[in-house]
N, C-alpha and C positions, 0 to 999 in steps of 0.2 A: 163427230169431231173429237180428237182427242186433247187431254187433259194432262199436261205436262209440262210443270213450273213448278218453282221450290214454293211453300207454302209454311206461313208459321205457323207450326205445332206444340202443344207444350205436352210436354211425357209422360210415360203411363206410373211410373212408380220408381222405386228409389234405393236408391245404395246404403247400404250397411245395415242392414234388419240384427244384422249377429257379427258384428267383427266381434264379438268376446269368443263366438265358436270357432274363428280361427286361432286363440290361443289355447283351446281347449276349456275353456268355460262355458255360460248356460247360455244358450239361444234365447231366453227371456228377458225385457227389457226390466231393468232394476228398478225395482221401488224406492221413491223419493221421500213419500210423504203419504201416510194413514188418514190423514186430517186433511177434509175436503172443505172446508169454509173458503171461499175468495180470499181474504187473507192467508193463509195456510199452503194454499196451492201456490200462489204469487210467489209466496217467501221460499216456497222448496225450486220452484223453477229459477227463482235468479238466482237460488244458491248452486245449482245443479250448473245455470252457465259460466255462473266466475269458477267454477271447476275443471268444465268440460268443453267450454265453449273455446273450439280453434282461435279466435283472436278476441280471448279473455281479454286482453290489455288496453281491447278497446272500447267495452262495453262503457257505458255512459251512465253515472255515479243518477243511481231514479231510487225514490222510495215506492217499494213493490206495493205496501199497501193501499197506493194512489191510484192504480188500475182498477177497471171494473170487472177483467177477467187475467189469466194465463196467454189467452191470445191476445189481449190488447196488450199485456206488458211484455210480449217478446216481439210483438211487431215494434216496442221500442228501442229493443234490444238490439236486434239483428244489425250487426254491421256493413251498410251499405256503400259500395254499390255491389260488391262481393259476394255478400250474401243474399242469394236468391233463394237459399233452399232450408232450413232452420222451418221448421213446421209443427206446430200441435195437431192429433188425428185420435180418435177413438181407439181403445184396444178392441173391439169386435172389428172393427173394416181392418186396421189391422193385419189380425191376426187371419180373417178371410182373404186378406189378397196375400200375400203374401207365406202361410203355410196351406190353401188349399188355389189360390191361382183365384179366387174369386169374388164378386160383389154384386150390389143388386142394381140391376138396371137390366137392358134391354137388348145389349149386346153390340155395339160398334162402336167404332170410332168415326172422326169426320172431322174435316176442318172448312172454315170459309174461306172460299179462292174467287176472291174480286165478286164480292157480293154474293156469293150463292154456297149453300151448304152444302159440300159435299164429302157422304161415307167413302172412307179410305181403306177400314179395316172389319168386316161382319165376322162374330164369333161363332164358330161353326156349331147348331146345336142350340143360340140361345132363341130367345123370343126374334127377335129381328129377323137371324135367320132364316128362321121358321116361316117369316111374314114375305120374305123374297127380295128382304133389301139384300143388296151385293154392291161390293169396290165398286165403285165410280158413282152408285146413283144421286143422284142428285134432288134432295129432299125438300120442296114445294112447300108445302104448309103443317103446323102444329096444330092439333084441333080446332080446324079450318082455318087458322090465322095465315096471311101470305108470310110466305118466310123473308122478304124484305123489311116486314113490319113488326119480326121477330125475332129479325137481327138489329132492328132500330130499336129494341126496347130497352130499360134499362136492368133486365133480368139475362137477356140474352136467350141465345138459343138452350144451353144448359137450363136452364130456370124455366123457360117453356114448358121442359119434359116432365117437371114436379119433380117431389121431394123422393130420396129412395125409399120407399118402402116396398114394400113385397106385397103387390094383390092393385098399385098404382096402374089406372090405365089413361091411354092418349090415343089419339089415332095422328098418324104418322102418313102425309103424304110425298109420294114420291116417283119419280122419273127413271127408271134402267136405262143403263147404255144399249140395250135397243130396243128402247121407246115407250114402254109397257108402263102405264100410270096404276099406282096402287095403292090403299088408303086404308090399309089395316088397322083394327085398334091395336096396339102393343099393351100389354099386360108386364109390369116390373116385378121380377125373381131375381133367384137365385142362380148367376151368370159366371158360367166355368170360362177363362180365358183359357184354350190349347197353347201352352208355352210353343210346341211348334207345330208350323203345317208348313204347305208347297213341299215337300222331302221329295226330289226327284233325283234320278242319275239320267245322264246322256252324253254324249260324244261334244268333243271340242278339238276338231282335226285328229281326231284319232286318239284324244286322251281322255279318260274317264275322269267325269269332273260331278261334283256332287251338288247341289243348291238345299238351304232350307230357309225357313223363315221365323225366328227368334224372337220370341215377344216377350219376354217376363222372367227374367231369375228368380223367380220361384221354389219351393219347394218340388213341384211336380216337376220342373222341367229337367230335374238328376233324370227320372226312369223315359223322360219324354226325348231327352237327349241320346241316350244310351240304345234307345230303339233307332234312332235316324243313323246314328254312327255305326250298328250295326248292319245297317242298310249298306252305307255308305264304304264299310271295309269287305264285307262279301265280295260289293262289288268292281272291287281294287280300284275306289277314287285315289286319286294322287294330288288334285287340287279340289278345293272347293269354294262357294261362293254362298257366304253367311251376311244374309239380308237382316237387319238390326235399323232398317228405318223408323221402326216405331218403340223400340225399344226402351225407355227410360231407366231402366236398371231393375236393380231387386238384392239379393243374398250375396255376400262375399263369397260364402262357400261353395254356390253354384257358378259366381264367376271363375274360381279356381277348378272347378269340375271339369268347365267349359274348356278352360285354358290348357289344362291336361290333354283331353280329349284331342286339342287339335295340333298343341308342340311338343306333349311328353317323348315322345317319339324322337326328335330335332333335339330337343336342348333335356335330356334327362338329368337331373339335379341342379340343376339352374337357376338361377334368381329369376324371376317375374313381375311381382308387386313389390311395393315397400308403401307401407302404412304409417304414415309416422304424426304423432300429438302433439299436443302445446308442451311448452318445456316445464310443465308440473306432471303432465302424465308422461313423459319421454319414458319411462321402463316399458310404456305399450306397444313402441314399437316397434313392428315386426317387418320381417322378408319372409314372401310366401316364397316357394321351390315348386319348380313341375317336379311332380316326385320323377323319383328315380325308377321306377317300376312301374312303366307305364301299363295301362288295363289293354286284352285283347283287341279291344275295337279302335284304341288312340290310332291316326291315322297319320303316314310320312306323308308329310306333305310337301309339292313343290311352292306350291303355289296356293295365296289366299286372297280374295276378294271380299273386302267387308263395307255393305251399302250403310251410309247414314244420311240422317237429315237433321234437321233442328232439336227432334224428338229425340235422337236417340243421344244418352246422357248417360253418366256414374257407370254401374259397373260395365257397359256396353262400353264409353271409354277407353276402361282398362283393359279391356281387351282390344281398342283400335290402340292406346299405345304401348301395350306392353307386347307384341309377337312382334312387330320388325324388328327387333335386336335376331328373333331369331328364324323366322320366316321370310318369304319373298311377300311381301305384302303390299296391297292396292286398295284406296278405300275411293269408294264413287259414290256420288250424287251431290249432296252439299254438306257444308259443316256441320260438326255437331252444336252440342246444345251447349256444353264448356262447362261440367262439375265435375273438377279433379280434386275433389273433398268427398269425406262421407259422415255419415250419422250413426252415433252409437241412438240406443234408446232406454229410457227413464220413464216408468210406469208410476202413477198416481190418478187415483179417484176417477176407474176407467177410461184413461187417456194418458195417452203416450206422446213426449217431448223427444222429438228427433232434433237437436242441437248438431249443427256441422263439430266434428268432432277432432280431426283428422283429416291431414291431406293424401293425397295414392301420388303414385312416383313409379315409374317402371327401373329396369334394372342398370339402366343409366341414368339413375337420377332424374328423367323428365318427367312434367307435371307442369301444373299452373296452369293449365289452357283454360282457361275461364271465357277466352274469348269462341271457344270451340275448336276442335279440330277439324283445317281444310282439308277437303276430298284431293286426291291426287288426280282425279278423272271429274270434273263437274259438271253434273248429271241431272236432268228435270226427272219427277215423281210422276210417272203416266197415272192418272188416278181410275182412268174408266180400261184398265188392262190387266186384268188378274197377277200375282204374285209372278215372277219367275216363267213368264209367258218372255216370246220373243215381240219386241211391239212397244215393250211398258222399257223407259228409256233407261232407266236405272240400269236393268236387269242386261240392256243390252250392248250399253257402255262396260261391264262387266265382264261377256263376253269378249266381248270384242280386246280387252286389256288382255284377257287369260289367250286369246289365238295370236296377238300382236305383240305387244309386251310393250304399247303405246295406248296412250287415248285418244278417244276420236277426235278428231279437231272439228269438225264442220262446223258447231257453235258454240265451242267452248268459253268463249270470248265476252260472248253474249250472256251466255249461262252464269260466270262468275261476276258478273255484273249486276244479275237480278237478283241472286244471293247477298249478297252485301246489300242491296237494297231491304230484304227481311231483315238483317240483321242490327237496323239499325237502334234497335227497342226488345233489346233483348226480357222476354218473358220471364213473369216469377212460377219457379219450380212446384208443380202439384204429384205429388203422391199416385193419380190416377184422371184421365181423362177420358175415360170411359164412358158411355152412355148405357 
């Protein structure tokens, strides 16, 4: 039976690791404060957000020293209902997801669709992998617990798995989409995310069309990219089809890599992004350009298909709204997650304060989708159907736009009905949802 309906997801990781790099400043998040006493840390984080913080004006007059931590006084902080995304995180996970693509766990992703857990997304290589989970299974019990009774708990299914450490094991049962039960211990490491996989070329009525599938703006995904688009200008694609369903962002600078890559070509010295601050840091901000010189592999493109869902968020975004000013573009499956903000970062007493910082704005000034960005094509998430297979619904609403230059109707009706039904409790933004 297949598995094909919008599902809420919350994203893998986050926009703006280094907006200082795109003014030509350090990729390193600023030091706030030397002095790690709870007192100390409190007083530099709320001095850091009546600085930094995108609606400074609204922050709510608290003595810092009344908190018993950093994260309890910015959970006071955070101006809601806007701000979903304002987060405290360790500089090691950090600085692993985000400069080597990685963190410890087990390797998949998954969500629960109408009671049952199911992997959406196995990292090729990690433990999991290895053990034979794959997209669509469907995972039964947590050392031996039923997974109904471990979605009823008040840990959840995340908390079942234990805490991350490296040498951490479970055993993990679970169902393949044909049929095979299996009940591996999993052992928790050190898990490399591939910024990309599925890289295919094939025919679309006679046009060379390219597909990949884009996880992470990462540091890795510059040489990870630059390999697929090599692939992909050899083989004279002229449209392509950038799957971003699980996407949650990552690097400004790889979002502009990205962006290069696939308009420098179209729109050479062109405006793209605009970054712009609270009106005490207004000198920050900036207009990114697809440079002028675009790199051998950048690709003319006619045509672009980009897949989202709930997950994909921040810099995934800026790239659904900043190419149709100058591309033919189609985006399919359901809305996104809706962060057209990002986060500078502020180092102290190994931990990092990502404060929304800045809102992003394409080159007409649009922005503000808090609410997400709707699919022009609305599209179920086949979950038991590999990547960029014909089958998996996304993938072939996709098609089908790139051969028609329509979307299918059969149940489109239906489909933008059960998406607004997800969306009616819109999720707070995590860093990583990885397992």
């Amino acid at each position: 039976m297949k598995i094909s309906r919008p599902v809420r997801r919350l994203p893998a990781v986050l926009l703006g690791l280094a907006l200082a790099a795109c003014g030509g400043g350090s990729s390193d998040p600023e030091p706030i404060t030397s002095e790690c006493s709870i007192a100390a840390q409190n007083q530099a984080v709320y001095e850091t957000m009546q600085q930094w913080y995108f609606w400074y004006e609204e922050l709510p007059e608290v003595d810092p020293a009344s908190f018993e931590s950093p994260e309890a006084l910015l959970d006071a902080l955070r101006f809601e209902p806007l701000d979903r995304f304002s987060y405290i995180t360790t500089q090691a996970e950090e600085e692993a997801l985000f400069g080597e693509s990685q963190f410890v766990g087990v390797g998949f992703r998954s969500v629960e669709d109408d009671g049952v857990q199911v992997a959406v997304d196995v990292f090729e290589g990690g433990p999991a992998d290895d053990a034979g989970l794959v997209r669509g299974s469907r995972i039964l019990a947590v050392d031996g617990v039923p997974i109904e009774e471990v979605l009823a708990s008040p840990e959840g299914f995340s908390g079942s798995l234990g805490p991350s450490e490296i040498g951490y094991q479970f055993e993990l049962t679970f169902e393949n989409p044909d049929g095979e039960v299996l009940n591996p211990i999993l052992t928790k490491a050190v898990v490399t995310i591939p910024p990309v996989t599925g890289t295919r070329v094939f025919e679309v009525d006679g046009v060379t069309t390219g597909y990949l599938v884009f996880r992470n703006f990462t540091e890795p995904g510059v040489p990870a990219l630059n390999t697929a688009f090599d692939t992909f200008s050899a083989a004279g694609v002229t449209q392509l089809i950038v799957d971003l369903r699980y996407n949650g962002g990552g690097l400004i600078s790889v979002t502009e890599h990205f962006a290069d890559l696939l308009a420098s070509r179209t729109a050479p010295g062109q405006a793209f992004a605009r970054y712009i601050y609270n009106d005490q840091n207004s000198n920050r901000n900036q207009t990114f350009f697809f440079t002028s010189d675009p790199p051998d592999r950048a690709l003319l493109l006619d045509k672009v298909v980009l897949i989202t869902t709930e997950s994909t968020a921040s810099a995934s975004e800026i790239l659904v709204n900043s190419l149709p000013p100058y591309i033919t573009a189609a985006t399919v499956g359901s809305a996104t997650f809706g962060k057209p903000v990002g986060q500078l970062g502020f180092l102290f007493c190994e931990q990092v304060l990502r404060p929304v910082s800045f809102e992003t704005v394409n080159s007409l000034n649009v922005g503000g989708y808090f609410d997400g960005i709707e699919p022009l094509c609305a599209a179920g998430d086949t979950l038991d159907v590999p990547f960029g297979t014909p089958g998996e619904a996304s993938f072939d609403a996709s098609v089908h736009w790139l051969q028609f230059g329509f979307c299918p109707q059969a149940d489109i009706a239906v489909e933008f009905e059960r998406q607004r039904e997800f969306r009616s409790d819109p999720p707070r933004y995590r860093p990583n949802n990885a397992f």
